[in-house]
C-alpha positions as MATLAB code, in Angstrom:
seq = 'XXXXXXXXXXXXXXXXXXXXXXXXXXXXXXXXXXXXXXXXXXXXXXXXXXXXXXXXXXXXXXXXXXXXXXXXXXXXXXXXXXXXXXXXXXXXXXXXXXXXXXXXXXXXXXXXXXXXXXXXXXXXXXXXXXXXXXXXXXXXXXXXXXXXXXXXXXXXXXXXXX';
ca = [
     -87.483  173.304  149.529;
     -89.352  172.882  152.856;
     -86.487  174.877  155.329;
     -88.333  178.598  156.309;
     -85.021  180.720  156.326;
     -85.066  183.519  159.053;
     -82.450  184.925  160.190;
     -80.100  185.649  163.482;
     -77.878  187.869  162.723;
     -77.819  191.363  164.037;
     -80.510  193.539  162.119;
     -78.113  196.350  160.891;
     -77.116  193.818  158.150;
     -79.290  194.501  155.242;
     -81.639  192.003  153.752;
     -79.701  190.824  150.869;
     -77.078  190.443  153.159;
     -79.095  188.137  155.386;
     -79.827  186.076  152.587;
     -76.452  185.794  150.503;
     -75.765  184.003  154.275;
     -78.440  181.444  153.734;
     -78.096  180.567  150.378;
     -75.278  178.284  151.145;
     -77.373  176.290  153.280;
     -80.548  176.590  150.950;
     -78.156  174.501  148.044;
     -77.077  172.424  150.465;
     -80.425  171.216  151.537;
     -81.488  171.151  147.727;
     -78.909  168.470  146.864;
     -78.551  166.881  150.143;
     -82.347  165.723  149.504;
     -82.079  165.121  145.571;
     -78.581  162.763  146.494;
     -80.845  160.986  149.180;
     -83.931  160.771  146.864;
     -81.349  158.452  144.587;
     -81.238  155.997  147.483;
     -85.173  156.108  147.666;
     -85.818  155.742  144.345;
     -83.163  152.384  144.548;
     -84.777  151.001  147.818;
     -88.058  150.989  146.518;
     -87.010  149.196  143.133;
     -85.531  146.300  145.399;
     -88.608  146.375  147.228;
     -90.564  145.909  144.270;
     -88.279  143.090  143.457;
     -89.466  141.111  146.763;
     -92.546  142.438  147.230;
     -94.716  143.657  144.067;
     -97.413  144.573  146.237;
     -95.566  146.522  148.298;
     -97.043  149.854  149.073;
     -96.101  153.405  147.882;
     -96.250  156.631  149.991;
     -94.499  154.908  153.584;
     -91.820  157.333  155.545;
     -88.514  156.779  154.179;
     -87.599  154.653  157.623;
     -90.313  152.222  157.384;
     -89.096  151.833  153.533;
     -85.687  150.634  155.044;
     -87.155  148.796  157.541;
     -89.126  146.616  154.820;
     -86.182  146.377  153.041;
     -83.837  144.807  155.780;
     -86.961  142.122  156.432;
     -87.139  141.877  152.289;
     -83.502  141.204  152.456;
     -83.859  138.086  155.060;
     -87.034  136.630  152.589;
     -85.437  137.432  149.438;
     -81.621  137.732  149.449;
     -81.035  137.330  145.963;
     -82.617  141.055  145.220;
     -78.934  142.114  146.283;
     -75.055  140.744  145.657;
     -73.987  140.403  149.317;
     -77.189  140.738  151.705;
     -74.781  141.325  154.983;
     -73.004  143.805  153.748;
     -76.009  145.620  152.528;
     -77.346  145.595  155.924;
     -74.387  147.394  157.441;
     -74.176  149.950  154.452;
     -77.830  150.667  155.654;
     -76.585  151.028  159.026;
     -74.035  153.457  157.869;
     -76.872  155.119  156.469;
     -78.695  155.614  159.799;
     -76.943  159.356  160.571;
     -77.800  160.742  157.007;
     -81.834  159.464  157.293;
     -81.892  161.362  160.544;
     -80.137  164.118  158.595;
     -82.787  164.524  156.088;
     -85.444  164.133  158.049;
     -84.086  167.842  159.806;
     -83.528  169.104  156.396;
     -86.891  168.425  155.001;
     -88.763  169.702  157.568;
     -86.316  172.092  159.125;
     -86.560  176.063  159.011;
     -82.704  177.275  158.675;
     -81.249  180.517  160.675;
     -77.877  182.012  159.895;
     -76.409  182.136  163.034;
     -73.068  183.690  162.100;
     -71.939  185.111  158.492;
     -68.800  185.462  156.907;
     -65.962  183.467  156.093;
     -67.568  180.562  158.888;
     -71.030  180.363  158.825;
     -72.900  178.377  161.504;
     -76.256  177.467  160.549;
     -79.425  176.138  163.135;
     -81.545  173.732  161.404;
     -84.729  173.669  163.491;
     -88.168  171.046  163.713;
     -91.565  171.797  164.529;
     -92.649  169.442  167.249;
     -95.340  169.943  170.117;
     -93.108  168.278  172.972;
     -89.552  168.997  173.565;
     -87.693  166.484  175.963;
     -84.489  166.844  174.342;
     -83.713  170.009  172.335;
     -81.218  168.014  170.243;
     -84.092  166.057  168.904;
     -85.194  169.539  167.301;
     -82.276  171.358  166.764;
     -79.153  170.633  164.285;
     -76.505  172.650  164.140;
     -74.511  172.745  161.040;
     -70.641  174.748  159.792;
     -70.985  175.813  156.249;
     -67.896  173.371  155.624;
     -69.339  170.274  156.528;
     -72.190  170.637  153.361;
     -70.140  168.956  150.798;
     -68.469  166.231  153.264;
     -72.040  165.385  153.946;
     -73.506  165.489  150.771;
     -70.214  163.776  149.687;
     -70.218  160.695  152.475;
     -74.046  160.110  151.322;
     -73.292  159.911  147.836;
     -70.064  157.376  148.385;
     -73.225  154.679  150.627;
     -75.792  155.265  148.024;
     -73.027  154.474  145.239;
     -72.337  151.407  147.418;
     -75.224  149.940  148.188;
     -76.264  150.650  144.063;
     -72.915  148.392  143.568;
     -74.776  145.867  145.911;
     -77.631  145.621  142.974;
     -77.648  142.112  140.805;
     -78.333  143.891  137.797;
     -75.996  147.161  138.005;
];
C-alpha cells in the first residue's frame, strides 16, 4: 500500500490505539485499488483488441482516454459502444478516487464509533487544497468500494465475449 499513516489524534492515545483507527482505512485502500485494478486489467484487454500495439505502462487516465478513441475506430470490441462511454463517465469520480488513494498518506482525524479520515497528496503547488486533500467517514468505504464494483461489473457485461 502506498498511503503513509500518521496520525491526528491527541497523543495520550497509545500507539496501538492510533493504529486500530487506521486500519479501517488501510483495508479500504487495499481493496478499493485491487476492485479498480479489475477495471484496468479489462480496459487494457479491449485495448489490445483495437490496438495490438498499444503500449503498456500509460497512467490509468490516458488508458481510458485511448479507449474512448478505440471505441469510435473499433466499436465492435464492446456490445453497446454509447453506453460504454457513459459507464466510463460514471467512472470519472472513482479514477480521481484512486489516484488519492494510491498516492495518499492517511491521518485519523477522529476515532471511535465515526471515524473521519484525511487522505492527503504530495504536490509542489497548491492552488486549491481540495486538489490535495480528501476527506473520507469510515462508512462511506464499502458504498465506495461497492458503487465501483457495480461500473466495473457493467462495463465487463459490455464485453462481446463475457
Amino acid at each position: 500500500m502506498n498511503a503513509h499513516p500518521t496520525f491526528a489524534l491527541a497523543p495520550e492515545h497509545p500507539a496501538p490505539v492510533r493504529q486500530a483507527c487506521l486500519r479501517p482505512a488501510e483495508r479500504f485502500t487495499g481493496r478499493f485499488l485491487s476492485t479498480f485494478a479489475e477495471f484496468e486489467f479489462w480496459v487494457v484487454e479491449r485495448l489490445n483488441l483495437a490496438q495490438p500495439s498499444v503500449k503498456a505502462g500509460k497512467p490509468v487516465g490516458q488508458r481510458i482516454e485511448d479507449f474512448r478513441a478505440a471505441l469510435k475506430n473499433h466499436p465492435e470490441i464492446v456490445r453497446a459502444p454509447d453506453d460504454v462511454d457513459k459507464l466510463l463517465d460514471r467512472l470519472q469520480p472513482y479514477v480521481r478516487l484512486r489516484s488519492v488513494l494510491a498516492h495518499a498518506r492517511v491521518t485519523a482525524l477522529t476515532g471511535g464509533a465515526e471515524p473521519i479520515y484525511l487522505f492527503e497528496t504530495p504536490t509542489p503547488v497548491v492552488d486549491d487544497p481540495s486538489k490535495v486533500r480528501t476527506v473520507l467517514r469510515g462508512r462511506e468505504f464499502e458504498t465506495l468500494r461497492r458503487g465501483l464494483s457495480e461500473l466495473i461489473e457493467a462495463l465487463k457485461q459490455q464485453t462481446r465475449d463475457g
